[in-house]
KOLLUMZA-38908 format. One line per field, with one value per residue: y, z, x of N, C-alpha, C in turn; chain. Coordinates in Angstrom, 1 decimal. Example, Ala and Ser with C-alpha at 12.3 -4.5 7.8 and 13.67 -1.06 7.14 Angstrom:
nc2 c(-5.7/-2.2)
nc3 c(7.8/7.1)
nc1 c(13.2/12.8)
cac2 c(-4.5/-1.1)
cac3 c(7.8/7.1)
cac1 c(12.3/13.7)
cc2 c(-3.3/0.0)
cc3 c(7.8/7.9)
cc1 c(13.2/12.9)
chaine c(A/A)
This chain:
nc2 c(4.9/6.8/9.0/10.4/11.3/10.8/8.5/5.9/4.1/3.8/1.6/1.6/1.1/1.9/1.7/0.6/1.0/2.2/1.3/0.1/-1.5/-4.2/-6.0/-8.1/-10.2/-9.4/-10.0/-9.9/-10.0/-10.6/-9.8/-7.4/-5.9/-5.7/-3.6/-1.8/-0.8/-0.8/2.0/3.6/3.6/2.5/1.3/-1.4/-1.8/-2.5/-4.8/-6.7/-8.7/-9.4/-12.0/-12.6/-11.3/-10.3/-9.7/-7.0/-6.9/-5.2/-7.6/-9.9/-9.4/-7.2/-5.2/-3.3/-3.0/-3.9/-6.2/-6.5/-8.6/-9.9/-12.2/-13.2/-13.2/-10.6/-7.9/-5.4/-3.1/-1.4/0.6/-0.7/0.7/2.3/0.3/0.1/2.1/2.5/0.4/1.4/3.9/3.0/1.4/-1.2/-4.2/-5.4/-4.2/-1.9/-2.7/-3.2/-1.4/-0.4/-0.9/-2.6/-5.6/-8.8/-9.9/-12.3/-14.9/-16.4/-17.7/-16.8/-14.9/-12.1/-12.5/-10.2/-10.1/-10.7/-7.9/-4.4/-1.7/1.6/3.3/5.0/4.0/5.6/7.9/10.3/8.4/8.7/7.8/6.4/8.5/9.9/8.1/7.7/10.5/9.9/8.2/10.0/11.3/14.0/16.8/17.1/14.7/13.1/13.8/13.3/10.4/9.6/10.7/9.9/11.7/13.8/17.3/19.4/22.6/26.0/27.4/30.0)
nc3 c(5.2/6.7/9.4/12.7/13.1/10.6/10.0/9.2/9.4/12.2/14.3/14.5/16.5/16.8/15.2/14.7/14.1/11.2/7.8/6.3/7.6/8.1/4.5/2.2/0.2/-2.9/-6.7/-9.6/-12.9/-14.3/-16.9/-17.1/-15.0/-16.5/-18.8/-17.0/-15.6/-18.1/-19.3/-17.6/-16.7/-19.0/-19.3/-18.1/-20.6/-22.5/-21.4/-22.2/-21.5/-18.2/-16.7/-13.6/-10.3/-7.9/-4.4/-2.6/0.5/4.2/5.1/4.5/4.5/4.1/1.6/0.0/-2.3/-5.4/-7.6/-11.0/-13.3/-17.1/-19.7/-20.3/-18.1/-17.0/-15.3/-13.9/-11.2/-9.0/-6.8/-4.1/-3.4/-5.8/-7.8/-7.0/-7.4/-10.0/-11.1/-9.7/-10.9/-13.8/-13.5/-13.6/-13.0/-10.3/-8.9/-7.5/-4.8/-3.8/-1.1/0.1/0.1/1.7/2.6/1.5/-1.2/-3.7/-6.3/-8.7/-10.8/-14.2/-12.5/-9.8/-6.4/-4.1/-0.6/2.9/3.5/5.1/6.3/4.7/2.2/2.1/4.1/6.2/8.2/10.0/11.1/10.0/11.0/13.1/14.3/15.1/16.9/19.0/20.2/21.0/23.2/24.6/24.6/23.6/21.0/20.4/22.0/20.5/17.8/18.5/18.9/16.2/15.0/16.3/18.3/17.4/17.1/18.1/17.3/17.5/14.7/13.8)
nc1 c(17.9/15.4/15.6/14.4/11.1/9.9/10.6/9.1/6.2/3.9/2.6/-0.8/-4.0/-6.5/-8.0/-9.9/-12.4/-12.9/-13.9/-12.4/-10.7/-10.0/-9.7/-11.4/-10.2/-8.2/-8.3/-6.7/-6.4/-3.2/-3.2/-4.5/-2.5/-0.7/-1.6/-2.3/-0.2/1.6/0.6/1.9/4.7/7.3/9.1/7.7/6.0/7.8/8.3/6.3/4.6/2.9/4.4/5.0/4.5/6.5/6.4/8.8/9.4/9.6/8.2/6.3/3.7/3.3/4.8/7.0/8.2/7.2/8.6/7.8/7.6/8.7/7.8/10.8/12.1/12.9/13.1/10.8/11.4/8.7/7.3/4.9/3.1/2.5/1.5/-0.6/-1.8/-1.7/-3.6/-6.4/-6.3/-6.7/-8.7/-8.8/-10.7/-11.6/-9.8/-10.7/-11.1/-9.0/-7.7/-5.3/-1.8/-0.9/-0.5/-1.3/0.6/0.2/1.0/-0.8/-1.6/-2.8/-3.4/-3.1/-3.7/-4.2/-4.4/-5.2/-5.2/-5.6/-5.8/-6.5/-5.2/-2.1/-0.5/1.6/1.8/-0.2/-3.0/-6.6/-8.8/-7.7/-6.5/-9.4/-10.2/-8.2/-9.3/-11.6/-10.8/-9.9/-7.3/-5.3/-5.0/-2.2/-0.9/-2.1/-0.7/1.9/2.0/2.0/3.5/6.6/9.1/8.8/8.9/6.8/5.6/4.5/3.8/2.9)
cac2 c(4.8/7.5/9.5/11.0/11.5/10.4/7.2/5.1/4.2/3.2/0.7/2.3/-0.1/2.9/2.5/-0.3/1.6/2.1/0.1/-1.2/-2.1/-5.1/-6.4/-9.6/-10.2/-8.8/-10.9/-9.5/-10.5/-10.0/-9.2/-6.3/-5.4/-5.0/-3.0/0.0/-0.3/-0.1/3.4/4.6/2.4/1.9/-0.3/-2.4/-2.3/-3.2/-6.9/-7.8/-9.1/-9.9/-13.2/-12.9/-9.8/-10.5/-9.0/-6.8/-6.0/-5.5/-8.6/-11.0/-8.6/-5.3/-5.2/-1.8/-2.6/-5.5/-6.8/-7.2/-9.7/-10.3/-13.4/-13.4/-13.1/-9.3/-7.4/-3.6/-3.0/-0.5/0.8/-1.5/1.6/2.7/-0.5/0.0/3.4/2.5/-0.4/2.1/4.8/2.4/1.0/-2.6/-5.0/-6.4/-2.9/-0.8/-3.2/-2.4/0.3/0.1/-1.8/-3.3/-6.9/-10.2/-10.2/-13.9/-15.3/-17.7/-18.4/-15.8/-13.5/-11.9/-12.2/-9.3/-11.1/-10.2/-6.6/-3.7/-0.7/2.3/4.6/4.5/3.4/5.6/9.0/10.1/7.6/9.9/6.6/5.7/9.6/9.9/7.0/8.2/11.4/9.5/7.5/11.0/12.2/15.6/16.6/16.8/13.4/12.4/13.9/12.3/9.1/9.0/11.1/10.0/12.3/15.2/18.8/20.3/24.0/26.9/28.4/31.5)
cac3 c(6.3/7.5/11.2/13.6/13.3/9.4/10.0/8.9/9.9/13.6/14.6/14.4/17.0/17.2/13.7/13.9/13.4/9.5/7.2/5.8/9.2/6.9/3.7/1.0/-0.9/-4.3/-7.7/-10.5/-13.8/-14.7/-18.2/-16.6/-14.7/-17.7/-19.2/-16.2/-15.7/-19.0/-19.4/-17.0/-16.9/-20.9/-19.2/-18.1/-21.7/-23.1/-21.1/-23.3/-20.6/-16.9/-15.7/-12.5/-9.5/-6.4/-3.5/-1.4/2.1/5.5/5.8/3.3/4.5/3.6/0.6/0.1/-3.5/-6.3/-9.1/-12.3/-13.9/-18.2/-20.1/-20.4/-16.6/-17.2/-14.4/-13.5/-9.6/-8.5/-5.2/-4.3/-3.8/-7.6/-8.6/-6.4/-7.9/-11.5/-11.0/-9.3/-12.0/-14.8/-13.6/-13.9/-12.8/-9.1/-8.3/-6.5/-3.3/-3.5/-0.1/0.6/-0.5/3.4/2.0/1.3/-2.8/-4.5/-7.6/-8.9/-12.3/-14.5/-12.3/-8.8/-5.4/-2.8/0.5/4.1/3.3/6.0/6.1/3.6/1.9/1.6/5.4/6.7/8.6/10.7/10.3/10.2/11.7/14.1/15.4/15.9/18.3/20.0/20.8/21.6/24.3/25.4/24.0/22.9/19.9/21.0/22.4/19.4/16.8/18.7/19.1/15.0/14.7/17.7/18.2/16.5/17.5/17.8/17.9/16.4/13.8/13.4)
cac1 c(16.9/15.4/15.6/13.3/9.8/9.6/11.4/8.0/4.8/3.7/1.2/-2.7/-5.0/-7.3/-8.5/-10.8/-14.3/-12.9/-14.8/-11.3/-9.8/-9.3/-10.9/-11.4/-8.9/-9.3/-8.0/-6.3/-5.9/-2.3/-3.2/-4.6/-1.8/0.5/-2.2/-2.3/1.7/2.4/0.3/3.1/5.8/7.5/9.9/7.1/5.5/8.9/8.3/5.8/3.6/3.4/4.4/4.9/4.6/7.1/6.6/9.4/9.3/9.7/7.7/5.3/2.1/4.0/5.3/7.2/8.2/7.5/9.2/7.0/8.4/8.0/8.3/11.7/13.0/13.5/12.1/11.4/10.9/7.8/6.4/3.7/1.7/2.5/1.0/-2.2/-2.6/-1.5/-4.9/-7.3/-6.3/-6.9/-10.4/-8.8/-11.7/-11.7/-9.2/-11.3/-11.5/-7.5/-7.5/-3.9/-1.0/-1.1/-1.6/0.0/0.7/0.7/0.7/-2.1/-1.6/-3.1/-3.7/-2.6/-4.2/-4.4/-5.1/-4.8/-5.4/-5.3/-6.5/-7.0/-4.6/-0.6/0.0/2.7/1.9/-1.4/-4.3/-7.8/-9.7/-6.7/-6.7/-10.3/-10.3/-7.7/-9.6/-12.6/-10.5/-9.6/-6.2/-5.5/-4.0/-0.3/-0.5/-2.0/0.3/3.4/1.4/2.3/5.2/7.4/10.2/8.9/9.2/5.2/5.6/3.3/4.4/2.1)
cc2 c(6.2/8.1/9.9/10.5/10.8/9.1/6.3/4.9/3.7/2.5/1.4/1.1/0.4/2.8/1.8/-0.3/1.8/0.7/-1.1/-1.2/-2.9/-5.4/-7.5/-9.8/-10.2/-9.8/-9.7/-9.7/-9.9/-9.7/-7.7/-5.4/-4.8/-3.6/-1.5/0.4/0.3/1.8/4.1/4.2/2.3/0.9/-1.5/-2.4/-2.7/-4.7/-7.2/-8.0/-9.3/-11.3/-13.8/-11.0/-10.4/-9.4/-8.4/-6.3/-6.3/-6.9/-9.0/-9.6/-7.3/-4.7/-3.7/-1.9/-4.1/-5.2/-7.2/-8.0/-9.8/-11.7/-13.8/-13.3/-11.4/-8.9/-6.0/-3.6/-1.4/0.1/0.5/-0.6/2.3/1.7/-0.6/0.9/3.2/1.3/0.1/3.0/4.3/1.5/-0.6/-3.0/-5.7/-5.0/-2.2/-1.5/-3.0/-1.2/0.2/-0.9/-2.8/-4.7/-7.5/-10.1/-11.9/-14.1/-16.8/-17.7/-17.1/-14.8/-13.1/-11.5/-11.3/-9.5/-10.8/-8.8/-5.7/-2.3/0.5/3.6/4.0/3.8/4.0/7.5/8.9/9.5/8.8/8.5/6.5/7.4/10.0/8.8/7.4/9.6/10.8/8.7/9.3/12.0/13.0/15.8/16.4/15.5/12.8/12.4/13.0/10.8/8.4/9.9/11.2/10.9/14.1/16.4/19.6/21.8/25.1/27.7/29.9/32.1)
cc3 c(6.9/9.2/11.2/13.0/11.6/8.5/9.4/10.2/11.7/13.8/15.1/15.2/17.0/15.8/13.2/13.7/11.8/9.4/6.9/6.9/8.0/6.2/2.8/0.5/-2.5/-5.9/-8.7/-11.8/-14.0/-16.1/-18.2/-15.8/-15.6/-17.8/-18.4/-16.2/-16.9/-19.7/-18.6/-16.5/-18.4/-20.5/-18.8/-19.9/-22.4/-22.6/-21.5/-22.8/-19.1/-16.7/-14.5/-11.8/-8.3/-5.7/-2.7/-0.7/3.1/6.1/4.8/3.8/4.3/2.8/0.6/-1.7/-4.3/-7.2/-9.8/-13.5/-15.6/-18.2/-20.0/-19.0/-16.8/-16.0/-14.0/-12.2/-9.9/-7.4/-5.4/-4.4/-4.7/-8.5/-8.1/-7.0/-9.2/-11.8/-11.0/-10.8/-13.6/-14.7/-13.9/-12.9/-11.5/-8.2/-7.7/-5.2/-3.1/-2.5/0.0/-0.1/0.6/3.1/1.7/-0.6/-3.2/-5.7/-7.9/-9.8/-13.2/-13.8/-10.5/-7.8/-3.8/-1.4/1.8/4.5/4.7/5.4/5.1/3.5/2.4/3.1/6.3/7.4/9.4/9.8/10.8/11.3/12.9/15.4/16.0/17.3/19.3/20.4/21.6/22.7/25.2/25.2/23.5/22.3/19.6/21.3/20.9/18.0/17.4/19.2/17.3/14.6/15.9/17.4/17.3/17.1/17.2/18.5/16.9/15.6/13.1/14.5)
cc1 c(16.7/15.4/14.6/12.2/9.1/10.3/10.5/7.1/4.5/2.6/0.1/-3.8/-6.4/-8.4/-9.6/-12.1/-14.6/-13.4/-13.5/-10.3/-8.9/-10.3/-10.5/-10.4/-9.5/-7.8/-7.8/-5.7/-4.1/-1.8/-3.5/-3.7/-1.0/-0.3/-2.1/-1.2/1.7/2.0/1.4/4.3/6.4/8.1/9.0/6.7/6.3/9.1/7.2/4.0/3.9/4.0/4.3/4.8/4.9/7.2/8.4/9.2/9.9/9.4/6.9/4.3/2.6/4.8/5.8/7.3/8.1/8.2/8.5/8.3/7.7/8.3/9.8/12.6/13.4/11.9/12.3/10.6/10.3/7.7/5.2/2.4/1.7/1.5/-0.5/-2.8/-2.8/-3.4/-5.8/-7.4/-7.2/-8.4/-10.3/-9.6/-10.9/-10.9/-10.0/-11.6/-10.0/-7.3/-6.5/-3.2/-0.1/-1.5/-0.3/-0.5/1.3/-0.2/0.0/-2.5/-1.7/-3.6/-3.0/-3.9/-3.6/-5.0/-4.6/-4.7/-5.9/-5.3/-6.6/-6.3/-2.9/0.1/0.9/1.9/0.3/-2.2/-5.8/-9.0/-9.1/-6.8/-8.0/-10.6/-9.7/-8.3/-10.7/-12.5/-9.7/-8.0/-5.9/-4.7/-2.6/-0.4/-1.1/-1.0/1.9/3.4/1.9/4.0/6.2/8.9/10.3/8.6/7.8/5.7/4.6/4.2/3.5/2.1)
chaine c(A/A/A/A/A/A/A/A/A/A/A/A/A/A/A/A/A/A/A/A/A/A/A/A/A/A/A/A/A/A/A/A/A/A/A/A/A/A/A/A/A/A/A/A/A/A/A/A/A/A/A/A/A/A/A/A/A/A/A/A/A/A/A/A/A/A/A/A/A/A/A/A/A/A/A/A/A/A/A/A/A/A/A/A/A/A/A/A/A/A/A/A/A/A/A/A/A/A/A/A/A/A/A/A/A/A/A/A/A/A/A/A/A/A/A/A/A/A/A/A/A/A/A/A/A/A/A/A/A/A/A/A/A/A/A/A/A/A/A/A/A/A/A/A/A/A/A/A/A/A/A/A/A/A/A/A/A/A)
């Protein structure tokens, strides 16, 4: 676990002028998932195929890391945001409504649903949406930098 100021993310209320505040839930074959993993994964291409993709996290809607699962109960754990990028990268079909990895993951037969999704990009340090609002309610950049990095030491270094 980390300390101070790069302990993880902080709650963003400010952010909801982004387009992906929140968005649809996006469907994914899990024939396609093998497919992007295994370009960068061998241990995934060594299971064959998907079967399954279990969520872990903090909590069902925040997955930090899954377990791809093959046929065989053999499973190689990711970072859920490895498996959003490995999708995007690969141009797998329904992927590109994938903004973050801020989302409830479940399994629905052939394929995996992305559902409850939240807002855009890896989730953890300043939001560019979340800090313009807060300027636009009037807070200045010091307040806003330790609005996302609490506990952190703002000094000039030039």
């Amino acid at each position: 676990m980390q300390a101070g100021p790069l302990r993880g993310g902080v709650i963003c209320d400010d952010c909801r002028s982004c387009p992906q505040f929140t968005w649809p839930a996006v469907r994914v074959d899990k024939d396609a998932i093998y497919r992007a993993l295994s370009r960068v994964y061998a241990q995934v291409a060594e299971l064959g195929a998907v079967k399954a993709v279990r969520p872990l996290g903090p909590d069902e809607d925040r997955p930090v890391w899954v377990d791809i699962v093959g046929p065989d109960d053999k499973k190689v754990r990711i970072r859920a945001q490895d498996l959003r990028l490995a999708l995007l990268r690969d141009g797998a079909s329904g992927a590109g409504g994938l903004y973050s990895a801020n989302c409830r993951i479940r399994d629905a037969g052939k394929a995996v649903v992305f559902e409850h999704g939240r807002g855009f990009g890896h989730g953890v340090g300043l939001c560019q949406w979340g800090a313009q609002g807060k300027a636009l309610r009037g807070l200045k950049a010091r307040q806003i930098l330790l609005r996302y990095y609490p506990g952190a030491k703002i000094f000039k270094a030039y």
